[in-house]
N, C-alpha and C positions, 0 to 999 in steps of 0.2 A: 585430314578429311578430304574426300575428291570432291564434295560439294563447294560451292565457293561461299564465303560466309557472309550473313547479310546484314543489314544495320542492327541486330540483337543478337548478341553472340550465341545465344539458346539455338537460333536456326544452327550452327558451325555443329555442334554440339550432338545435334541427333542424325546427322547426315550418315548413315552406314554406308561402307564399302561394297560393292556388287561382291553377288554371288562371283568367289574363286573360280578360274578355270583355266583349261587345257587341251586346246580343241583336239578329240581325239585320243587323249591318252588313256591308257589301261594298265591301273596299278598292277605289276606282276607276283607273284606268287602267292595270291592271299585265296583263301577259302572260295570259289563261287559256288550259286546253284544252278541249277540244269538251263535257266532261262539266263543265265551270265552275270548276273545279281550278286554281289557280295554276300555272302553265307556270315551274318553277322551272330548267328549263335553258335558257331563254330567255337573249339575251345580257342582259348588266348595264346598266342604263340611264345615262345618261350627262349630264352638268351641260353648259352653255353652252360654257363655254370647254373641252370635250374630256375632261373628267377622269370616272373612275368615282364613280357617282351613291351614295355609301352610307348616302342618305336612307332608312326604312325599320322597320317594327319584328323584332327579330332574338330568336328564342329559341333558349335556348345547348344543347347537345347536348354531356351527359355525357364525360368524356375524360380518361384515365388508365386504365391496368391494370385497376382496377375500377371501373366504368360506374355503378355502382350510389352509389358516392360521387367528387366529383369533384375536380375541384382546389379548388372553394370551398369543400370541407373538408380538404384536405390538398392543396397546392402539392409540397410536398418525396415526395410517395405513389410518385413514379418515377425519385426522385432513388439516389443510393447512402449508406451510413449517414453516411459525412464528406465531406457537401454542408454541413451544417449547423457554424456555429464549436460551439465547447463552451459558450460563452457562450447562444448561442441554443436548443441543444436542451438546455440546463439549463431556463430558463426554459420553453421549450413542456410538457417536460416536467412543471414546478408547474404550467403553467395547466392540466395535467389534470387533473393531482392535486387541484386546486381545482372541478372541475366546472366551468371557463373561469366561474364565476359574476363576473368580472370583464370578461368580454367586452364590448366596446361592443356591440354584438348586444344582450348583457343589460343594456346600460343605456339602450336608443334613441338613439346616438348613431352615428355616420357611421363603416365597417369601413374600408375598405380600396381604390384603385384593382384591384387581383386579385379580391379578391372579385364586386364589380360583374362583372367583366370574365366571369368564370364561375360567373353567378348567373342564372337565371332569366331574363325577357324585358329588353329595354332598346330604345327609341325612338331612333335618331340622324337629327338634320334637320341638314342641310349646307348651306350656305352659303359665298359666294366667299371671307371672308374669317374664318368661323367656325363651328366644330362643337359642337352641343351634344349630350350623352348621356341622357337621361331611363331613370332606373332602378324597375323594378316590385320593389325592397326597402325595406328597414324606414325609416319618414321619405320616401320616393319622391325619392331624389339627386338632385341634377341634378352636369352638369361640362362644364366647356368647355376646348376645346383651339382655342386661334387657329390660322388658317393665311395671316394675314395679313403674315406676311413677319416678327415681331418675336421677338428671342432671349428665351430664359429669364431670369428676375431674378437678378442678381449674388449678391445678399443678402435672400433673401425671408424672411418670415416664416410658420416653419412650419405645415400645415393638412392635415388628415386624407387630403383627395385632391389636394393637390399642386396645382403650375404645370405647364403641356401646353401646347406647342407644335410644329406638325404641319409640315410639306413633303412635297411631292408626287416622288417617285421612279418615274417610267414612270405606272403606273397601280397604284403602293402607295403605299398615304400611312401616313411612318414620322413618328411620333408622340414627341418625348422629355418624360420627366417629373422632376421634381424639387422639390425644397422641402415634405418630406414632414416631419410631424411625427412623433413617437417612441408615441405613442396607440392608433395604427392596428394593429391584426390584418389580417395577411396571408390568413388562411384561417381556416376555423373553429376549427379547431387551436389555434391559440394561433399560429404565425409571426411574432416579431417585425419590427415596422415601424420602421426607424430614420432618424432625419433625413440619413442617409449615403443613403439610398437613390436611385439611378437606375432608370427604369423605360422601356425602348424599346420601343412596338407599332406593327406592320407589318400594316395594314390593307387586304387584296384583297378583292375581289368578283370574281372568274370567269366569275359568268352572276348572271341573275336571285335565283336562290333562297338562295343562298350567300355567307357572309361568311367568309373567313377571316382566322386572328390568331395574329399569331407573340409573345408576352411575355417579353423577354430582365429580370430581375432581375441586377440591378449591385448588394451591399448589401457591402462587407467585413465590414461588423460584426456580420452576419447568415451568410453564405453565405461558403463555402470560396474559391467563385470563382463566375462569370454562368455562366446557366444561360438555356436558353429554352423555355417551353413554347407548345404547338401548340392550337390548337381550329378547328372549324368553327361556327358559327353556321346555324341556317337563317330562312329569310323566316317572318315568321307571317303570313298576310294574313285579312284579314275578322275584324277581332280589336284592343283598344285593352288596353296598359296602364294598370292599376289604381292609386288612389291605396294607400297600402301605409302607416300610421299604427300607428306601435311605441305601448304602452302598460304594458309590462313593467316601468319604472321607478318603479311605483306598488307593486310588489311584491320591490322591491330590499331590502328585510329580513330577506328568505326567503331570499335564496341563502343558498347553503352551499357549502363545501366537501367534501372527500372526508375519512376518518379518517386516522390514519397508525397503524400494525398493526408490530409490532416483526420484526424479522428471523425470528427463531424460529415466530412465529404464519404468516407467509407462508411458509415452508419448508414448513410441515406440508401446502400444493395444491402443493407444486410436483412434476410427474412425467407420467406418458403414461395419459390415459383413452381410453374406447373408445367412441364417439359415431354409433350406426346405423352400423355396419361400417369406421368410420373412424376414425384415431387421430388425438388431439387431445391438444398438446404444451403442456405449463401450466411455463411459466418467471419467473424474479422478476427486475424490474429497477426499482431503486432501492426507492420505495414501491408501484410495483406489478407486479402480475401482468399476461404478457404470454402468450397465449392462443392458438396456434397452433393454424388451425383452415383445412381446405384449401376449407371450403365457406362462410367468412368469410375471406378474406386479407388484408383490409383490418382490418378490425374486430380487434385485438388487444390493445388495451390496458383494463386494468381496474383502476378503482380503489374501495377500500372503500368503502363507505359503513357498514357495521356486521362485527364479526371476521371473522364466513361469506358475506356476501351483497357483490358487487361487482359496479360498475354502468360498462359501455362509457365508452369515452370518445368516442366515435365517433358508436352509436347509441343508441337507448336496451334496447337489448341486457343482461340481467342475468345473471347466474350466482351460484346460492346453494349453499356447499358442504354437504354433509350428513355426519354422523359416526354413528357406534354408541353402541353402550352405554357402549362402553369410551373413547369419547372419540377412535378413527383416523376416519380420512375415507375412507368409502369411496364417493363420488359425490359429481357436480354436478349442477345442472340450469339447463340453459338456458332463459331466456324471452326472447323479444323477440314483440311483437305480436301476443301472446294463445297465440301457441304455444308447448310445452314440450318440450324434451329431454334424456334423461338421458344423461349421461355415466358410465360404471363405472370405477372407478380398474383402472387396468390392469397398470402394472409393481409387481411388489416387493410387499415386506405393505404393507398402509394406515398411514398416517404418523397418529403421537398427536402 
């Protein structure tokens, strides 16, 4: 991450990479329009022996419910609540409660095939008999998926992104993965990664400018049953992925966790405030408070960091409760990104 990470590892966590670039440069031979524009509905260009060309550099394009966070923060964000075993959103669950300060993310080490998958820009050069993926994330990945004719390993030994080998279906080339180590985060979330896991993508190009990607997740030990999720990718042209050099692991001393706050102390937010003419629903689940908020839908989970003040799990999004004299609570206030909002408790007397 090029941000430097700060006493909550959540901050390390959402810090993206600047926009790629190249002062100057102009991808050559690809389609333009009259105005020097990349001609991105142009047909798809095409390799030797007839196949779709998905040589190219491809940045990802937001997708789920809310645009504003994507699946490389939440994979399960369009799922239904039992997608997930009990086993799994137990665990996601502590990794919030922890401010994921155990993230590989927070430790510069290698996330996830999903995450890559819907993260920022990626380089793929194709080749007759091999694909390789160059990633503009933390450590700059690399990953290869053969399409050289030869099967998965029987007995591999397991490794953050897995064995990939690809065939060619019409003009999709379906990709299967396996031999995944148990390490890996799924999303930023926390989604566990288990050596059980199958991973199947279905990769089109339509025209020039376009990639699409279909990600079926196979995990029992994870997931209720497979699920697939959908992206498009677009072309980036005139533009190089960045080398992307994590340095967070110099300050792995500092993460922290979240506090844990007794039943009794988190009763006393729970109820209906009223937030610039809108009503926002403060609920408790397990150790934390869950924040129903219709101009955040995404963003609901909070956990302590001190009795009043709790910090997103999502963004870096805050909410510090405020009380009287007498010790009720009768407001919050919201900060994320320099702005403030208050929230007025709204049902019932204010909770002591």
């Amino acid at each position: 991450m090029r941000a430097s990470i700060t006493s909550f590892a959540v901050a390390a966590l959402f810090a993206a990479p600047g926009f790629a670039q190249w002062t100057g440069a102009k991808t050559q031979g690809i389609p333009r329009l009259a105005d020097g524009k990349p001609n991105l509905s142009a047909p798809a260009p095409r390799t030797a022996d007839g196949k779709p060309d998905l040589s190219g550099i491809w940045q990802v394009r937001r997708a789920g419910a809310d645009r504003q966070y994507g699946y490389d923060f939440d994979i399960t964000q369009d799922l239904p609540a039992d997608a997930m075993t009990p086993w799994a959103r137990a665990l996601r669950q502590q990794r919030m409660q922890e401010f994921r300060k155990d993230s590989p993310l927070a430790h510069c080490l290698p996330v996830s095939v999903p995450f890559l998958n819907f993260r920022s820009m990626s380089r793929i050069v194709q080749t007759p008999g091999l694909i390789v993926s160059l990633h503009e994330s933390p450590n700059s990945p690399h990953r290869t998926i053969f399409t050289d004719g030869r099967e998965l390993p029987k007995d591999p030994n397991p490794t953050w992104l897995g064995y990939s080998a690809g065939h060619w279906e019409g003009d999709t080339l379906v990709v299967k993965s396996t031999g995944f180590n148990d390490l890996g985060w799924l999303d930023v979330g926390g989604s566990p990664q288990t050596e059980s896991l199958q991973l199947t993508e279905r990769f089109r190009r339509p025209d020039f400018g376009h990639l699409e990607l279909e990600v079926t997740f196979d995990d029992p030990k994870t997931f209720t049953k497979p699920f697939t999720l959908r992206i498009v990718k677009t072309y980036a042209a005139d533009t190089e992925i960045l080398e992307d050099v994590c340095e967070n692991e110099r300050d792995a001393g500092r993460l922290t966790g979240g506090v844990k706050l007794s039943g009794e102390t988190l009763a006393k937010y729970a109820g209906v405030y009223e937030l610039q003419g809108r009503e926002v629903n403060v609920a408790i689940s397990g150790d934390q408070l869950i924040v129903k908020d219709t101009a955040h839908p995404r963003d609901q989970s909070f956990v302590a960091r001190t009795e009043t003040s709790f910090l997103s799990s999502l963004s870096r999004a805050s909410i510090e409760f405020v009380k009287d004299s007498k010790g009720a609570v009768t407001h919050f206030t919201r900060t994320d990104g320099g702005k403030e909002e208050k929230a007025a408790r709204k049902n019932g007397a204010a909770q002591r």
